[in-house]
MARNU-726818 format. One line per 2 residues: number of its first residue (from 1); their letters; for each residue x negated, z negated, y of C-alpha. Coordinates in nm, 3 decimals, m for minus. Layout:
BEGIN
NUM	a	X Z Y ~ ...
END
This chain:
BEGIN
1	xx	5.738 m11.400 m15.517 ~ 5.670 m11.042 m15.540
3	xx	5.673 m11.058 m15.898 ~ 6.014 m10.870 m15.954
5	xx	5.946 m10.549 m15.692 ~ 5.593 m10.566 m15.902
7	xx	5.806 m10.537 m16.290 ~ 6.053 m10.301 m16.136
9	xx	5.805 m9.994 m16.019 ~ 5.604 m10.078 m16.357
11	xx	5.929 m10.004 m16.560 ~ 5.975 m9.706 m16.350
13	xx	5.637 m9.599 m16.361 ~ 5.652 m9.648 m16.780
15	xx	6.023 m9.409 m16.794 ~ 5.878 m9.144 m16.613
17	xx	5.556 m9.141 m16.775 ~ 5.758 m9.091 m17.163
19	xx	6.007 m8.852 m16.988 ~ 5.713 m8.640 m16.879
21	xx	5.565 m8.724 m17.273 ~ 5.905 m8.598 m17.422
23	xx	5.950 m8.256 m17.212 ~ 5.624 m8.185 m17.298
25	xx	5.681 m8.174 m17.667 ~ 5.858 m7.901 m17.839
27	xx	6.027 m8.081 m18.065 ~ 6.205 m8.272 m17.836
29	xx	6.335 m7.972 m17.564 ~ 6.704 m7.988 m17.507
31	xx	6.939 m7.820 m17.709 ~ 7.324 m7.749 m17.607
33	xx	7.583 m7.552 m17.798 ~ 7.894 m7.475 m17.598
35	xx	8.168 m7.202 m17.711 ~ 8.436 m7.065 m17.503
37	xx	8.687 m6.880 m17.677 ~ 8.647 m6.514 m17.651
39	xx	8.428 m6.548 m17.329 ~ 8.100 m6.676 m17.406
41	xx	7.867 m6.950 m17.537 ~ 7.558 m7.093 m17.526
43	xx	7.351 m7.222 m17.867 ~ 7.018 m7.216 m18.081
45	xx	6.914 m6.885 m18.173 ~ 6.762 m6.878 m18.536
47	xx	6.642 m6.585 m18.727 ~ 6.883 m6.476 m19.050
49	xx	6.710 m6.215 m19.189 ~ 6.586 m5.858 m19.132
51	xx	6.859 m5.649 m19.248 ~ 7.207 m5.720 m19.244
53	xx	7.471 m5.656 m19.500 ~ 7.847 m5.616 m19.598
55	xx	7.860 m5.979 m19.830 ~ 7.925 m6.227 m19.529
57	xx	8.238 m6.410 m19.446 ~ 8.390 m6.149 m19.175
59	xx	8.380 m5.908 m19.468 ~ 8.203 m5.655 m19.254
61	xx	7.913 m5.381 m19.261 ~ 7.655 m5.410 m19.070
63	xx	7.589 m5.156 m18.764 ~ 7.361 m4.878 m18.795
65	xx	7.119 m5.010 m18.600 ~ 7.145 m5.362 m18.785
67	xx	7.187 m5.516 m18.411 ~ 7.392 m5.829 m18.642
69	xx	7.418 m6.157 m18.547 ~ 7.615 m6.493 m18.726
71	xx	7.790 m6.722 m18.552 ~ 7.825 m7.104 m18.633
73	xx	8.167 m7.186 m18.766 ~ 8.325 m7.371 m18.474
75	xx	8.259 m7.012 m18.240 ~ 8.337 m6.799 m18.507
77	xx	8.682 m6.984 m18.591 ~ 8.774 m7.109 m18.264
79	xx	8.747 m7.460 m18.428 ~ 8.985 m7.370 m18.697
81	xx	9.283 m7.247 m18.438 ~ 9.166 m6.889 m18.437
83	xx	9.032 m6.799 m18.829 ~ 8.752 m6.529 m18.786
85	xx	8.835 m6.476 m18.429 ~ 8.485 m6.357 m18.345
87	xx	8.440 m6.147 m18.661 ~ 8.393 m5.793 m18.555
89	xx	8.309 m5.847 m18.152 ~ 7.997 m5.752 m17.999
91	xx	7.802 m5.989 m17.790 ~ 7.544 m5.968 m17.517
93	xx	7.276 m6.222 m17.619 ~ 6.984 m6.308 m17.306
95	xx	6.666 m6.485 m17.353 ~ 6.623 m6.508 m16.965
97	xx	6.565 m6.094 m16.851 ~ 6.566 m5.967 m17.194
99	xx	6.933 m5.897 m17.328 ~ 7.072 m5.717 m17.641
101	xx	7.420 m5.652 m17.808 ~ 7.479 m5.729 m18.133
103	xx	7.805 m5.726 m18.379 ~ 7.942 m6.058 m18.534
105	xx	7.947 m5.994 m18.890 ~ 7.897 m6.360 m19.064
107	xx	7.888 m6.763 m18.998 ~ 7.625 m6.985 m18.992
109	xx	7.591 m7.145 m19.394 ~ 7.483 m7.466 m19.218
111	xx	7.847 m7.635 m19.109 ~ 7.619 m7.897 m18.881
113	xx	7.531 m7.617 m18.634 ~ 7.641 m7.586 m18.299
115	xx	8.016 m7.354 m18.186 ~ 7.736 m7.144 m17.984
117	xx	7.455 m7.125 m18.175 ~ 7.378 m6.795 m18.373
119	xx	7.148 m6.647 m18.618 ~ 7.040 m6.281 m18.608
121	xx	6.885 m6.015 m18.802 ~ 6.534 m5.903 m18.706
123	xx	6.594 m5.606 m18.485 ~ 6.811 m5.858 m18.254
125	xx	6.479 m6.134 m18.255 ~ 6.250 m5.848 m18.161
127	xx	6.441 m5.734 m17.858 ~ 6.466 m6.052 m17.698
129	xx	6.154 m6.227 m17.764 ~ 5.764 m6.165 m17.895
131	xx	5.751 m6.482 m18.062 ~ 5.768 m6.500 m18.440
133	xx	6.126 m6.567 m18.620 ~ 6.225 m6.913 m18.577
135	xx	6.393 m7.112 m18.315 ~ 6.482 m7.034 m17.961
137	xx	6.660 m7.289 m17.732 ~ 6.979 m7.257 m17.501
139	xx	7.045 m6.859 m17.576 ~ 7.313 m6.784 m17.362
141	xx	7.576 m6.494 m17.472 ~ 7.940 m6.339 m17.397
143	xx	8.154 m6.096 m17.555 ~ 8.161 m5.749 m17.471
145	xx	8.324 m5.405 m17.516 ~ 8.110 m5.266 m17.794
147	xx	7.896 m4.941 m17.658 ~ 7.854 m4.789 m17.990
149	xx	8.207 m4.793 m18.102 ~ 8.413 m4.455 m18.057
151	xx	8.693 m4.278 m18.160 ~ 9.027 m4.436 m18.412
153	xx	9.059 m4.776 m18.564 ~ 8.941 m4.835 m18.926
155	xx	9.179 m4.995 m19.164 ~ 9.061 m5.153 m19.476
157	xx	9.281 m5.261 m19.737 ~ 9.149 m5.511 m19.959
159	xx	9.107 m5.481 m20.311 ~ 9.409 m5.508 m20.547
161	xx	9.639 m5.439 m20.199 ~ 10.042 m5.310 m20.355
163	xx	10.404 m5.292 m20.215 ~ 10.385 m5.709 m20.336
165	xx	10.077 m5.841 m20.184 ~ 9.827 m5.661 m19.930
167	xx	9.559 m5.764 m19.719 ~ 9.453 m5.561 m19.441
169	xx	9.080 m5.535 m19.204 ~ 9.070 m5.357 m18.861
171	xx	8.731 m5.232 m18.833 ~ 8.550 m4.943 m18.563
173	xx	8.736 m5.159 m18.256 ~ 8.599 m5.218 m17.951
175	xx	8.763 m5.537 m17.805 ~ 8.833 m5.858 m18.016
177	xx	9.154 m5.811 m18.263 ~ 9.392 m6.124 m18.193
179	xx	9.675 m5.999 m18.369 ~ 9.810 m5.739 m18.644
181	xx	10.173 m5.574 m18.666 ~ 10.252 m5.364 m18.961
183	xx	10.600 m5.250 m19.030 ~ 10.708 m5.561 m18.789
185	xx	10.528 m5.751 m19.002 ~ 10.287 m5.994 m18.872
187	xx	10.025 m6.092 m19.117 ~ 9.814 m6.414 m19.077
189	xx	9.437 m6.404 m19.068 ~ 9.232 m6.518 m19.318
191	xx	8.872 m6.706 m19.301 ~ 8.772 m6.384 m19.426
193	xx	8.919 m6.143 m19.165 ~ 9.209 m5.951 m19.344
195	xx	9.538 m5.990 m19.208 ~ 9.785 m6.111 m19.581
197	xx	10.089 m6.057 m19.661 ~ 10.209 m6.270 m20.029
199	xx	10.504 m6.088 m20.011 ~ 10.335 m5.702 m19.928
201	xx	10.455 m5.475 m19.681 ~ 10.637 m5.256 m19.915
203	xx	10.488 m4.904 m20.020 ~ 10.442 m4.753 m19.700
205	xx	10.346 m4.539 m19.517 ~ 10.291 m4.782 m19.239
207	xx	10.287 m4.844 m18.844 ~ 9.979 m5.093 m18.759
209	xx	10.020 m5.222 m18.402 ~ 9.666 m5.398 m18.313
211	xx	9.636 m5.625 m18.038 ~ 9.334 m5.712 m17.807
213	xx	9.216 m6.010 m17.653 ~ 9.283 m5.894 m17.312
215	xx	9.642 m5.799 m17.417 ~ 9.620 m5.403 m17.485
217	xx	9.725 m5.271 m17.825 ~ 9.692 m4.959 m18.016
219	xx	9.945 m4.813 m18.229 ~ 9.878 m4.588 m18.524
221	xx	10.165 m4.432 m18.712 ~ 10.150 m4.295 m19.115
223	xx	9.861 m4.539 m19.213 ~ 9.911 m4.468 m19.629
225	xx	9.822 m4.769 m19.859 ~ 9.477 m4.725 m20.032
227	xx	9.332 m5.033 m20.244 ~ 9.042 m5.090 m20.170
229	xx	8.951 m4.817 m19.939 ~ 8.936 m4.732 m19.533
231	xx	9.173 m4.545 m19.392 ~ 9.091 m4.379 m19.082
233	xx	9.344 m4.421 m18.779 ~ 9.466 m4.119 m18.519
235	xx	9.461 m4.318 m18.167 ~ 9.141 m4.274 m17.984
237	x	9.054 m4.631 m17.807
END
């Protein structure tokens, strides 16, 4: 008659004891990727490699200090609403009281990979943990003013740029880039972080209104059109 109390705490008895097996193990710790746009995230830190460079998919250098980090696709396009959103922002990455910023220069090549998880270069993996490269769960970032950025905007114009078709790259900013005026024009983004125009923006030179994500702008006037080159703005930020 007691039989069923008797099955019951043995079942309960046998679910704790594999919960307790499964925490245990490393393979099986628990792993969530969230991404909120232009705010923050949470993901699987891998390593990328030790030195960033200038071939990834935002198009960009890498800092100085080679603080780089890649974002997986969802986080870095906003799941395709926003292309290269995040390309160009600096994040504050923690691995509990350890924290470093870093500049999003590239996406994750693995498409299966989480809107907040991130690789980074091996300066980044050094200043957050002593462990070698590899995997670290639930990293937790957000997106901050860059601290090494001063001085004008950078515009680059990409290669083979004219009066008939021009692409152009805000680069040295501070805050995410949402938006791109030039000449009233208002050039979409591309996955690869130019703003294009098909039809060109005539010969210049140009006004370039940028706008940030928290809705200031900054206006620079005579911006010449160089294929190919960077063109330094006027406007302090």
């Amino acid at each position: 008659m007691h039989s069923a109390p008797v099955l019951l705490l043995a079942l309960i008895a046998v679910l704790l004891a594999v919960a307790h097996g499964a925490s245990a193990s490393p393979l099986a710790k628990r792993h969530t990727s969230t991404y909120n746009y232009l705010k923050n995230g949470v993901g699987k830190m891998t390593f990328w490699t030790e030195r960033g460079d200038s071939g990834g998919q935002c198009m960009l250098d890498p800092p100085a200090n080679q603080m780089a980090v890649a974002l997986g696709t969802n986080g870095l396009d906003n799941f395709g609403k926003n292309l290269a959103s995040m390309c160009g922002v600096c994040i504050r990455i923690h691995n509990g009281a350890k924290s470093v910023v870093a500049h999003v220069i590239n996406k994750l090549p693995d498409a299966d990979r989480g809107p907040g998880d991130l690789d980074v270069t091996g300066p980044v993996w050094r200043a957050l943990t002593t462990i070698p490269p590899g995997e670290l769960y639930d990293i937790k970032w957000e997106v901050v003013n860059c601290p090494d950025v001063s001085g004008p905007l950078s515009y680059k114009w990409k290669d083979g740029s004219s009066q008939w078709w021009a692409g152009i790259e805000i680069r040295n900013h501070k805050k995410p880039v949402v938006s791109v005026t030039v000449n009233n024009q208002k050039p979409a983004r591309q996955m690869y972080n130019y703003f294009v125009s098909n039809s060109g923006f005539g010969k210049g030179p140009f006004t370039v209104k940028t706008t940030f994500s928290d809705g200031s702008s900054i206006t620079d006037t005579n911006i010449p059109l160089r294929a190919g080159a960077e063109v330094q703005g006027k406007t302090s930020q």
